[in-house]
C-alpha positions, 0 to 999 in steps of 0.5 A: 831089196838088194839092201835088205839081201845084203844086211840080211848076210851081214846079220847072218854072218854075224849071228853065226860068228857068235854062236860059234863064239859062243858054241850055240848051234843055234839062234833060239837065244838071239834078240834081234829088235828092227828099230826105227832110228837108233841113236847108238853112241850120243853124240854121232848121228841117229841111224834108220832102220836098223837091227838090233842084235843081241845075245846073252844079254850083251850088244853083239852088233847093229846092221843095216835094215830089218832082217829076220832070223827064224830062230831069233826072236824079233821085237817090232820098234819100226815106229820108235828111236832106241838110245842106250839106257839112261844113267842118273848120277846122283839119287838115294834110292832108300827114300823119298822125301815127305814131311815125316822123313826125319822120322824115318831113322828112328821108326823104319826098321832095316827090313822097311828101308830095304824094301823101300829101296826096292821099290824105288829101284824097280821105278827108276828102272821103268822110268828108263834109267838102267844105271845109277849112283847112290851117294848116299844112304845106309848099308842097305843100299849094298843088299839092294845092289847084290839083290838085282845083280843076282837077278832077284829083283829088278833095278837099275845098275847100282854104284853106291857110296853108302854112308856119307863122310862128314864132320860133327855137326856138319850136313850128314851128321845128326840134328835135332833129336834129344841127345839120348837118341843121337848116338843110336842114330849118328854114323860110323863115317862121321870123323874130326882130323886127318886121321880120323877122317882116313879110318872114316874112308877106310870104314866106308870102303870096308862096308862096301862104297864103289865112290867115296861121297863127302860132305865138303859144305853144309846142306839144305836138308840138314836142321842146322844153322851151320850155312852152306859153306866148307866145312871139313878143313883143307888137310881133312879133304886132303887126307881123305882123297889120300886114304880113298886113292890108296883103296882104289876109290874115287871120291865126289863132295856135296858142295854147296860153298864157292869156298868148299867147292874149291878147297874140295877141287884142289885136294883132288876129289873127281866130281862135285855134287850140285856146285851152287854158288861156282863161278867162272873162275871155279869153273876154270878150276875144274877143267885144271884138275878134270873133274866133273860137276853133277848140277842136281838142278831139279833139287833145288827147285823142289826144295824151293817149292816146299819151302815156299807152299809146303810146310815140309821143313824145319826153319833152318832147312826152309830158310837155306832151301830158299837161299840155295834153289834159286841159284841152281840153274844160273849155276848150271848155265855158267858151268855150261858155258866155262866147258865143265864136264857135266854129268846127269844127276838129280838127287832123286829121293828129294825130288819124286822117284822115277821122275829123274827125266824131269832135269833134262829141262834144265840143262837145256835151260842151261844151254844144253842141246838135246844131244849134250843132255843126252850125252850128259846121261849116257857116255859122260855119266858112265864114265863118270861112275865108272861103268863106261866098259860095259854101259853108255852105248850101244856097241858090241860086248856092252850090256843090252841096256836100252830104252825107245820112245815113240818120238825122236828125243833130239827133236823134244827132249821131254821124250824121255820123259815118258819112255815106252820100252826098256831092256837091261841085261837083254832082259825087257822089263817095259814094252814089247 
């Protein structure tokens, strides 16, 4: 009783200070959620019993016990642990791989890509994800973030890349089609030197990417025998990381290719995509210049599969996609051990919206702990994209942006994998 009595003053304390901060007279806006286990900052310990407040859509404070307000409203998850919302790193939310997909730029009119995206933003919140960066896809994805930041639609936080920059004929150019239809669907990032790779970022940035994405090696889904090693030359990288640095970007590269991979790291870009075939030595590479490695595991085990039991796609992909999937998870596990900075990241649109939790397994394949996985998706990737002011934890003047499962996800990680209640913004779209 004499717990409750004083959590209940600190709350009342609270509440009044930012009401008063706030010039509210009253709490009738106030959340306050009783939480069984709040796992609050990732890393430190879970707490019991706690409430959770909230207030105009941000984290006010977290106080001991189950306490009341008669004006507040009060969500019961006395039976549930709440962590902050999770955060994938790397998805294309315009799309979802089928085997009619290279079609796509040639049938869908703007209207259907963005409607698609919506969709799929709205799964990937349910899926418990409430932040994301897109590195990848076409000027839609920029609408699609304007859409939910005013409100109009749900989804997750979006920073997004737009177009990729890429060289001729490399992975993110335009393969097999007649040469007739290859200039209506090649993009303006596509670039060949130094100076053209600099008005390629300076584009990018023009059309509205918060992160520079880059093609440094080939890729699987590209219908070209081009392989998976660096493609762009090292004074291309170099004049790229220049030209985003100047504009206040940071840049992140697909990277496929030891080679590439290290060309990439040396000219400055802030994080690799997948990394598949690094080393110990790459790995000490990207704790000499900070960088951070997003492992997209999940990736490439669906493209194994299509490859193997799927007729999905052409030869060129399918022979590359048995290549590189196999390597992903060991690539994982020595990036783990040598100390990489690693960030959640799925490259969902290749593998099923929604099902972005799935790469949990993974890393703990890999050798994570359940509490590293989750930091991986939480503080790490926050900060990574760039959002760690205002997501990532659950602390005072962040945005309400959490999820709670019935079961305690540093016990069983495929918790996450079912989540029963998300709020972003203070707002909930799952659970009650």
């Amino acid at each position: 009783m004499r717990k409750l009595l004083l959590a209940g003053a600190a709350l009342a304390f609270t509440l009044t200070a930012a009401a008063h901060d706030e010039t509210h007279d009253s709490h009738e806006d106030f959340t306050l959620i009783h939480a069984g286990q709040v796992l609050a900052v990732p890393g430190n310990a879970p707490k019991a019993e706690q409430t959770i407040i909230i207030h105009d859509g941000k984290i006010v404070g977290i106080e001991d016990g189950y306490v009341d307000d008669d004006e507040a409203t009060i969500i019961d998850g006395k039976d549930m642990f709440f962590l902050p919302g999770l955060i994938d790193s790397h998805v294309h939310l315009r799309g979802e791989w089928s085997p009619t997909s290279r079609w796509d730029g040639v049938l869908l009119e703007s209207g259907d890509v963005a409607f698609q995206a919506a969709k799929h933003a709205k799964t990937t919140l349910m899926a418990g994800f409430t932040a994301v960066q897109d590195v990848g896809g076409p000027k839609e994805i920029f609408a699609l973030k304007r859409a939910i930041n005013k409100g109009l639609i749900p989804g997750p936080h979006i920073q997004a890349a737009g177009s990729a920059i890429s060289i001729t004929g490399g992975h993110g150019d335009t393969h097999g089609f007649k040469d007739e239809l290859i200039p209506h669907m090649q993009s303006e990032t596509i670039c060949d030197g130094p100076a053209d790779c600099r008005r390629a970022v300076r584009q990018a940035v023009k059309n509205g990417a918060d992160v520079i994405k880059i093609t440094a090696t080939g890729g699987v889904l590209s219908n070209t025998n081009a392989g998976t090693g660096q493609q762009f030359f090292d004074d291309e990288l170099e004049a790229i990381v220049e030209a985003a640095t100047k504009m206040g970007r940071k840049v992140t590269a697909h990277a496929h290719g030891k080679d590439g991979i290290e060309s990439a790291l040396k000219a400055g870009v802030s994080s690799i995509e997948h990394g598949t075939y690094l080393d110990a030595g790459t790995a000490a590479l990207f704790k000499k210049h900070d960088a951070t490695l997003i492992p997209t595991v999940m990736a490439g085990m669906t493209v194994v599969d299509w490859a193997t039991n799927k007729d999905w796609l052409p030869p060129n992909s399918a022979k590359k996609a048995l290549e590189v999937g196999p390597q992903m998870q060991d690539m994982a596990r020595i990036a783990y051990e040598g100390g990489v900075n690693i960030a959640f990241g799925t490259d969902t649109g290749v593998s099923e919206h929604g099902k972005n939790a799935e790469e949990f397994t993974y890393m703990l394949e890999a050798g994570m702990s359940e509490m590293e996985a989750i930091e991986s998706a939480t503080t790490i990737a926050a900060k990574h994209i760039g959002l760690d002011a205002v997501i990532g934890t659950l602390e005072k003047g962040k945005y309400a942006d959490l999820i709670g499962v019935d079961g305690n996800p540093l016990d069983k990680i495929e918790e996450l994998r079912d989540v029963d209640f998300v709020m972003k913004g203070g707002v909930v779209y799952k659970g009650s």
